[in-house]
N, CA, C and O atoms as a Tinker XYZ file with bonds, in Angstrom:
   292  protein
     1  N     -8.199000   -1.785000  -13.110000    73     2
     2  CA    -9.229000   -0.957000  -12.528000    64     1     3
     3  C     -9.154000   -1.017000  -11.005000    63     2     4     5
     4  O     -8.977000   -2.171000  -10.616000    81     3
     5  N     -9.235000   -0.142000  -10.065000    73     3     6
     6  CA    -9.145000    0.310000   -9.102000    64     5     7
     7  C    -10.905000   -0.370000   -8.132000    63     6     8     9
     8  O    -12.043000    0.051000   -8.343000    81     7
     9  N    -10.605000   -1.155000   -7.420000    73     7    10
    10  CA   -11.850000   -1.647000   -6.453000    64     9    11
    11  C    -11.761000   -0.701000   -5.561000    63    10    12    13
    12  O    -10.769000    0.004000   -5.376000    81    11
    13  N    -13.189000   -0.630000   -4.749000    73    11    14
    14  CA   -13.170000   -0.604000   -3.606000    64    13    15
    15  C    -12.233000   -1.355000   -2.308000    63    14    16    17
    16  O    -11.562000   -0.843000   -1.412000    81    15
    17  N    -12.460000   -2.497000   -2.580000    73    15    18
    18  CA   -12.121000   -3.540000   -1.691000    64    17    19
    19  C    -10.385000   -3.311000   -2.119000    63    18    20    21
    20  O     -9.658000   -3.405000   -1.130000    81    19
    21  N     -9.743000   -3.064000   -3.274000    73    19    22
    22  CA    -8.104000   -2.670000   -3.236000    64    21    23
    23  C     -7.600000   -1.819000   -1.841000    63    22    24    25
    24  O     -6.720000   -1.852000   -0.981000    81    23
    25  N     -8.763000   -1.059000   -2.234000    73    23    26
    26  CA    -8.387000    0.515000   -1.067000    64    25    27
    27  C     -8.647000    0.492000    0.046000    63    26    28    29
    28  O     -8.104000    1.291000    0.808000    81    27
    29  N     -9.828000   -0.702000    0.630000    73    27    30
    30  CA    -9.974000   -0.998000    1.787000    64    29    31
    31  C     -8.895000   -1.998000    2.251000    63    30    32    33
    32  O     -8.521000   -2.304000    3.383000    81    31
    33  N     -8.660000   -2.250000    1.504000    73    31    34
    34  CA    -7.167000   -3.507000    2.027000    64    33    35
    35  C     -5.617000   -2.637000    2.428000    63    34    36    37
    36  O     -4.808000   -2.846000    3.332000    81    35
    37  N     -5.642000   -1.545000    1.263000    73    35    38
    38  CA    -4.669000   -1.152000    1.238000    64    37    39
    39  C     -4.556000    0.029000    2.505000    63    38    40    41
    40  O     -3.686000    0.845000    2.810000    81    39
    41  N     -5.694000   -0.270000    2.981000    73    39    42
    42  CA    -5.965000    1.239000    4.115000    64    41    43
    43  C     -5.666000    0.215000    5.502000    63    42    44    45
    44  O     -5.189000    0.712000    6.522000    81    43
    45  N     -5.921000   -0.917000    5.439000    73    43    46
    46  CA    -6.216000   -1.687000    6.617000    64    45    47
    47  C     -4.818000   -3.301000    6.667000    63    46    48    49
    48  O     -4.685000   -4.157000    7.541000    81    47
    49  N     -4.198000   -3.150000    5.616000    73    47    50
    50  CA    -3.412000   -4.058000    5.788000    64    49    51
    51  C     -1.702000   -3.784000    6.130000    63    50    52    53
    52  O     -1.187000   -2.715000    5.803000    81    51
    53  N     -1.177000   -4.502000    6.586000    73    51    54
    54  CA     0.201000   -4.639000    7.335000    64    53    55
    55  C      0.882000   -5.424000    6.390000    63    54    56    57
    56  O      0.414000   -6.365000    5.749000    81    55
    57  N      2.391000   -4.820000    6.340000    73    55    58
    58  CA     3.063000   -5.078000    5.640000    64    57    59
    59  C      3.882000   -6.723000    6.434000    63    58    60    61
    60  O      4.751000   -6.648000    7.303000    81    59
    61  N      3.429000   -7.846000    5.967000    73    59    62
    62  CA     3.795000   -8.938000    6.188000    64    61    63
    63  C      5.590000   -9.406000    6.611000    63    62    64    65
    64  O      6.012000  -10.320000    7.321000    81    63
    65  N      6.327000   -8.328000    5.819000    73    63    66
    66  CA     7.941000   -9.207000    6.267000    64    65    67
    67  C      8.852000   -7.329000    5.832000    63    66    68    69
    68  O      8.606000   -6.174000    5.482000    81    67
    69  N     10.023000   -8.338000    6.235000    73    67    70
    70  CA    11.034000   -6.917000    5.556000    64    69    71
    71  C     10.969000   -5.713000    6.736000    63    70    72    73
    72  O     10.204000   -5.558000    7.688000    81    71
    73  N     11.846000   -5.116000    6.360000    73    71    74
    74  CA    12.132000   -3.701000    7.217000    64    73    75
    75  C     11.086000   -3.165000    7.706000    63    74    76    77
    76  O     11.035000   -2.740000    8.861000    81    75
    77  N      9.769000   -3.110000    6.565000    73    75    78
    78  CA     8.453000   -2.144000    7.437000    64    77    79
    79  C      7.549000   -3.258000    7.689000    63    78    80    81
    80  O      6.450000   -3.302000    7.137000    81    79
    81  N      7.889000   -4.022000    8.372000    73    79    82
    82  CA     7.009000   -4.879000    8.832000    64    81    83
    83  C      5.940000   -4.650000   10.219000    63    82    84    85
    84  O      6.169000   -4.517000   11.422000    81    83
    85  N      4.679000   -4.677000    9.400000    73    83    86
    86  CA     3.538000   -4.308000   10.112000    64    85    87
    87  C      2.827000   -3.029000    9.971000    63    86    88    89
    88  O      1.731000   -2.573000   10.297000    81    87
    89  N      3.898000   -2.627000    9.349000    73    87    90
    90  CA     3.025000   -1.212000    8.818000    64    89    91
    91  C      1.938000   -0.990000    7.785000    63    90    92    93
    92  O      2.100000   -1.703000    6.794000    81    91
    93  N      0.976000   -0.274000    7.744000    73    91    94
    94  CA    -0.155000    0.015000    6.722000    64    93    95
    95  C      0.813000    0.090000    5.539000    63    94    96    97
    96  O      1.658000    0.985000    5.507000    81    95
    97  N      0.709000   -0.874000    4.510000    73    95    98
    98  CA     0.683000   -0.942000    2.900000    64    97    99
    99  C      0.741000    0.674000    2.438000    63    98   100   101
   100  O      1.597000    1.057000    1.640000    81    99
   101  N     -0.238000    1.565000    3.010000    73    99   102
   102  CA    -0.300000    2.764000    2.017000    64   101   103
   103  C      0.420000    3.511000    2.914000    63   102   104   105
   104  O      0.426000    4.679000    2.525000    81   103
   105  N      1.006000    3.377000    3.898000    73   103   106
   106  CA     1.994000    4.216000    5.108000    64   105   107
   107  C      3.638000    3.637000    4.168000    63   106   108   109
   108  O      4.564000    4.385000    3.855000    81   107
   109  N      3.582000    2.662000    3.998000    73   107   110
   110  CA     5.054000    2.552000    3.532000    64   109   111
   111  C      5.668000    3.582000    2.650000    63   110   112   113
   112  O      4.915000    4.147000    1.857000    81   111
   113  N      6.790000    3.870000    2.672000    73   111   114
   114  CA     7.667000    5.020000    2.032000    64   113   115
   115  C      7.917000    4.978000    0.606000    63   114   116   117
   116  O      8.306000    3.906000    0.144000    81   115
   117  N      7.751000    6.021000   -0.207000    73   115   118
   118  CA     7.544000    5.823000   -1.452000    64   117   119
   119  C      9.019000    5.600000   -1.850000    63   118   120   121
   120  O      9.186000    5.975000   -3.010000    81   119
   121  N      9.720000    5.301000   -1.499000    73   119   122
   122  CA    11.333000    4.703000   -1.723000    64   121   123
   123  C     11.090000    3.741000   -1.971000    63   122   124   125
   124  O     10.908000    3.349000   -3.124000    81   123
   125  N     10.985000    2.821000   -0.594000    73   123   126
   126  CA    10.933000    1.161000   -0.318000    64   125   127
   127  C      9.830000    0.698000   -1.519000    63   126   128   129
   128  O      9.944000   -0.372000   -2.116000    81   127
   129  N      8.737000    1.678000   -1.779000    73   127   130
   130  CA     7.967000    0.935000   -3.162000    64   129   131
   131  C      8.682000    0.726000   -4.038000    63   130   132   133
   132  O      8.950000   -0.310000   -4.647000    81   131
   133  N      9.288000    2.543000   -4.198000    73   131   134
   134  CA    10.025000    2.383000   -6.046000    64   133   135
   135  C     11.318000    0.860000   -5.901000    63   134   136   137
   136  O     11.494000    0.236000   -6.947000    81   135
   137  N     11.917000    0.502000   -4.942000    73   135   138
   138  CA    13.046000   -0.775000   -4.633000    64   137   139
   139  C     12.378000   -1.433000   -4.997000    63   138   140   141
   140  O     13.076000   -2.106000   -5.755000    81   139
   141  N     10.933000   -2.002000   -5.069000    73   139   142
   142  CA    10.046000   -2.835000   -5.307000    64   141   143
   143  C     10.150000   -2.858000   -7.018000    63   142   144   145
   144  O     10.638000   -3.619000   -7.853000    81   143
   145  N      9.378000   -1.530000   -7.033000    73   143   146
   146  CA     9.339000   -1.643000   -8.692000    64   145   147
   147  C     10.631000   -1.932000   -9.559000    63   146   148   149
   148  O     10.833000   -2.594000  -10.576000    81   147
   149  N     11.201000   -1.374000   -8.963000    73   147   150
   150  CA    13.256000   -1.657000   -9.426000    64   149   151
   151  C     13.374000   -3.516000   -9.345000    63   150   152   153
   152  O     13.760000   -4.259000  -10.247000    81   151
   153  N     12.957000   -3.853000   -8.124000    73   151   154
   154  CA    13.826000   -5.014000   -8.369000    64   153   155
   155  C     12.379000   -6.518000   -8.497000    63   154   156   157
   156  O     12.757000   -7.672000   -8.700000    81   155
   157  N     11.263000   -6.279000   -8.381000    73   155   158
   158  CA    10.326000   -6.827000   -8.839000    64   157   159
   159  C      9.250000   -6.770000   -7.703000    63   158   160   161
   160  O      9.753000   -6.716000   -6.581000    81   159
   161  N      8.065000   -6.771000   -7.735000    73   159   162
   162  CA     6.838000   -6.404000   -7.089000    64   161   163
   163  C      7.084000   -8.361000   -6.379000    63   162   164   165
   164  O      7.716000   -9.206000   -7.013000    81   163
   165  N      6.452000   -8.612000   -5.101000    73   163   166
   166  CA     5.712000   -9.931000   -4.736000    64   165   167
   167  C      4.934000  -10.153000   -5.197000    63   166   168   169
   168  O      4.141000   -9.279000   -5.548000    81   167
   169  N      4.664000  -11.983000   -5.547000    73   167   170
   170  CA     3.400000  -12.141000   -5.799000    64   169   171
   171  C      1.758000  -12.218000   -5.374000    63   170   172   173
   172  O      1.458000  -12.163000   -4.181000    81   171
   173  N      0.908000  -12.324000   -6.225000    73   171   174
   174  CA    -0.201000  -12.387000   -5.796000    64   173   175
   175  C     -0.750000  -11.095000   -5.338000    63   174   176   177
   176  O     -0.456000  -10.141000   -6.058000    81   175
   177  N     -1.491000  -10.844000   -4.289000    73   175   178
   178  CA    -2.456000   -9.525000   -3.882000    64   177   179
   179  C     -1.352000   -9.110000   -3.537000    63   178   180   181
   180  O     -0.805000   -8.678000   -4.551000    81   179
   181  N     -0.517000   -8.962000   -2.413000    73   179   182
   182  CA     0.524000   -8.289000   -2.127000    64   181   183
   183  C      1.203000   -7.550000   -2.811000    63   182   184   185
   184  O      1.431000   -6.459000   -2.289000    81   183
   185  N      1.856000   -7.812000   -4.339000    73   183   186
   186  CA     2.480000   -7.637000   -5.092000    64   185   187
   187  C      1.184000   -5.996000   -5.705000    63   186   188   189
   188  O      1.435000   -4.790000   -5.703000    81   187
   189  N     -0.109000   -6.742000   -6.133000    73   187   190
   190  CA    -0.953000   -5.536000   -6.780000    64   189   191
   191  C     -1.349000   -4.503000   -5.795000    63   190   192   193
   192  O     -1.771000   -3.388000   -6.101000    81   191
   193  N     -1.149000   -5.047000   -4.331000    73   191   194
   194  CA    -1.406000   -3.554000   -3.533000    64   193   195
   195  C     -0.597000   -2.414000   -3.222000    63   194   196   197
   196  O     -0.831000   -1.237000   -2.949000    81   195
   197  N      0.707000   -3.318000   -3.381000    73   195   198
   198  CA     2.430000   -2.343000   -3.430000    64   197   199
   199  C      2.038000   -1.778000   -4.767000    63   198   200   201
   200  O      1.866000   -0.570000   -4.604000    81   199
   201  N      1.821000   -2.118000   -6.014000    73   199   202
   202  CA     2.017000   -1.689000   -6.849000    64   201   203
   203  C      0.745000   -0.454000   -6.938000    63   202   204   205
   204  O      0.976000    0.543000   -7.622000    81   203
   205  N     -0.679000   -0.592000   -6.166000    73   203   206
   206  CA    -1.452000    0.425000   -6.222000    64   205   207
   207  C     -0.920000    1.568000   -5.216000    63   206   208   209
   208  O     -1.042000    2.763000   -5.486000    81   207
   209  N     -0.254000    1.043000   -3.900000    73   207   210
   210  CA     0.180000    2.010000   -3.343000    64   209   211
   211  C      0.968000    3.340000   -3.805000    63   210   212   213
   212  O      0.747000    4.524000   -3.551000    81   211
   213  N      1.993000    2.696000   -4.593000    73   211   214
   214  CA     3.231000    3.395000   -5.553000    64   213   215
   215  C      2.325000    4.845000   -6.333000    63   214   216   217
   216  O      2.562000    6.052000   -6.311000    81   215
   217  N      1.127000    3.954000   -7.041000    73   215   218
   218  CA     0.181000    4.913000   -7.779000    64   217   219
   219  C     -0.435000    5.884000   -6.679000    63   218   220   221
   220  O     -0.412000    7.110000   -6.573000    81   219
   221  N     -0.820000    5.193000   -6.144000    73   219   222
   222  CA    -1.662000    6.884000   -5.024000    64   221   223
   223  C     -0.783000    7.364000   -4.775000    63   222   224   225
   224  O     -0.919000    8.502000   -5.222000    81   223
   225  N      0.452000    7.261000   -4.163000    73   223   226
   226  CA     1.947000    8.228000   -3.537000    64   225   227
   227  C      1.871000    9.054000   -4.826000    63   226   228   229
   228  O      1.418000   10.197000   -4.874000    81   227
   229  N      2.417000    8.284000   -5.989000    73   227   230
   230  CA     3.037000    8.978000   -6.774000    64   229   231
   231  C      1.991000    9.992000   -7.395000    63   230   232   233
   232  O      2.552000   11.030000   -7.746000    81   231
   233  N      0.730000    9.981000   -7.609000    73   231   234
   234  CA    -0.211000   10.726000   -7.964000    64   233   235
   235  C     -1.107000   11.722000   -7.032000    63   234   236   237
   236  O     -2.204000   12.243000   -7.232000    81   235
   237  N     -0.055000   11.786000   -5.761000    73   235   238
   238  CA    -0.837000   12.318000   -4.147000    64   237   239
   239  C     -2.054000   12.446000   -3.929000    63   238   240   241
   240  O     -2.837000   13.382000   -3.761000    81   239
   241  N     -2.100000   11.129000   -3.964000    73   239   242
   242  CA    -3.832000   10.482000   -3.693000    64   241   243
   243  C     -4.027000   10.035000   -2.710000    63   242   244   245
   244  O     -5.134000    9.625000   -2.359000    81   243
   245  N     -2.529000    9.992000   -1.709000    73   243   246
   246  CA    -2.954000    9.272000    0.031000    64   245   247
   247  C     -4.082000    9.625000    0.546000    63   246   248   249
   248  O     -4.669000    8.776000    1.218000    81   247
   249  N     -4.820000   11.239000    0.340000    73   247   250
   250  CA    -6.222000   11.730000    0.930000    64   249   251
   251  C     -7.477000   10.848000    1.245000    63   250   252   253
   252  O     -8.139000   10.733000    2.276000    81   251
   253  N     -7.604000   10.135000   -0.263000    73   251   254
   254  CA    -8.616000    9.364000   -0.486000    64   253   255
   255  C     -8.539000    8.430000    0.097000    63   254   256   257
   256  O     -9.584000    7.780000    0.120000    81   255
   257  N     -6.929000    7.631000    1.133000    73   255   258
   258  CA    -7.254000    6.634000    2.018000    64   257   259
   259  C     -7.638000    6.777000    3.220000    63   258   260   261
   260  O     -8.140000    5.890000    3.910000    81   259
   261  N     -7.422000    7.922000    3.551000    73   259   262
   262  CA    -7.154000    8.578000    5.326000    64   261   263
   263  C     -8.596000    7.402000    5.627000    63   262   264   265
   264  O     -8.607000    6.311000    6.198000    81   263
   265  N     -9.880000    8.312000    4.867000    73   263   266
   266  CA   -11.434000    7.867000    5.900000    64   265   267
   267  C    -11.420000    6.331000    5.930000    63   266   268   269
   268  O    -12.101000    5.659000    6.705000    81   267
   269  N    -10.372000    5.730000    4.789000    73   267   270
   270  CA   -10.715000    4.315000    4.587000    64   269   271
   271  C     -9.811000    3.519000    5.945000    63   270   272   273
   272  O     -9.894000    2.300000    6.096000    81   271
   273  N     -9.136000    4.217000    6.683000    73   271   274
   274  CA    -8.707000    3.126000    7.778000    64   273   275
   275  C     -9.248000    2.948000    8.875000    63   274   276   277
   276  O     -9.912000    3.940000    9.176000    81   275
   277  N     -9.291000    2.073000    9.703000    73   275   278
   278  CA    -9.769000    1.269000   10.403000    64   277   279
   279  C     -9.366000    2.205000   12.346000    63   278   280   281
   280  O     -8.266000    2.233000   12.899000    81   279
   281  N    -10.344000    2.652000   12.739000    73   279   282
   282  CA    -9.545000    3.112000   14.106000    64   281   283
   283  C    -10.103000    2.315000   15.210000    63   282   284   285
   284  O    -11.156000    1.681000   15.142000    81   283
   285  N     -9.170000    2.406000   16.434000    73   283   286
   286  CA    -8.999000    1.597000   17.083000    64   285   287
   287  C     -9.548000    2.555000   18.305000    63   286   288   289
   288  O     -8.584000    2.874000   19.001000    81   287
   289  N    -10.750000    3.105000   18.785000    73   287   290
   290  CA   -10.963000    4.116000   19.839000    64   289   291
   291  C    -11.273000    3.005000   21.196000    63   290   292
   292  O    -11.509000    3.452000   22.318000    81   291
């Protein structure tokens, strides 16, 4: 089941290591996910927010994150 708090993480968190490092979780490229799903998700939260990301891309649901990120004015 889909939280709130998934989507606020996934709107506001940085990708920890690897090629897109530092980038918003739901900004990463729906490639570099599916490599994920291909060769195994990380563990823990990390692992279930790549794997929710994959779902909004793949179901073009990015819309519903736009209001959820964090701006910096």
């Amino acid at each position: 089941m889909i939280e709130k708090e998934h989507l606020l993480k996934l709107a506001n968190t940085a990708m920890p290591f690897g090629k897109y490092q530092g980038r918003l979780l739901i900004d990463l490229p729906e490639d570099y996910l599916l490599w994920f799903a291909n060769k195994g998700w990380p563990e823990g939260k990390l692992g279930l927010l790549l794997q929710l990301s994959l779902e909004i891309k793949i179901n073009g649901l990015e819309d519903i994150i736009e209001p959820l990120k964090k701006r910096d004015y």
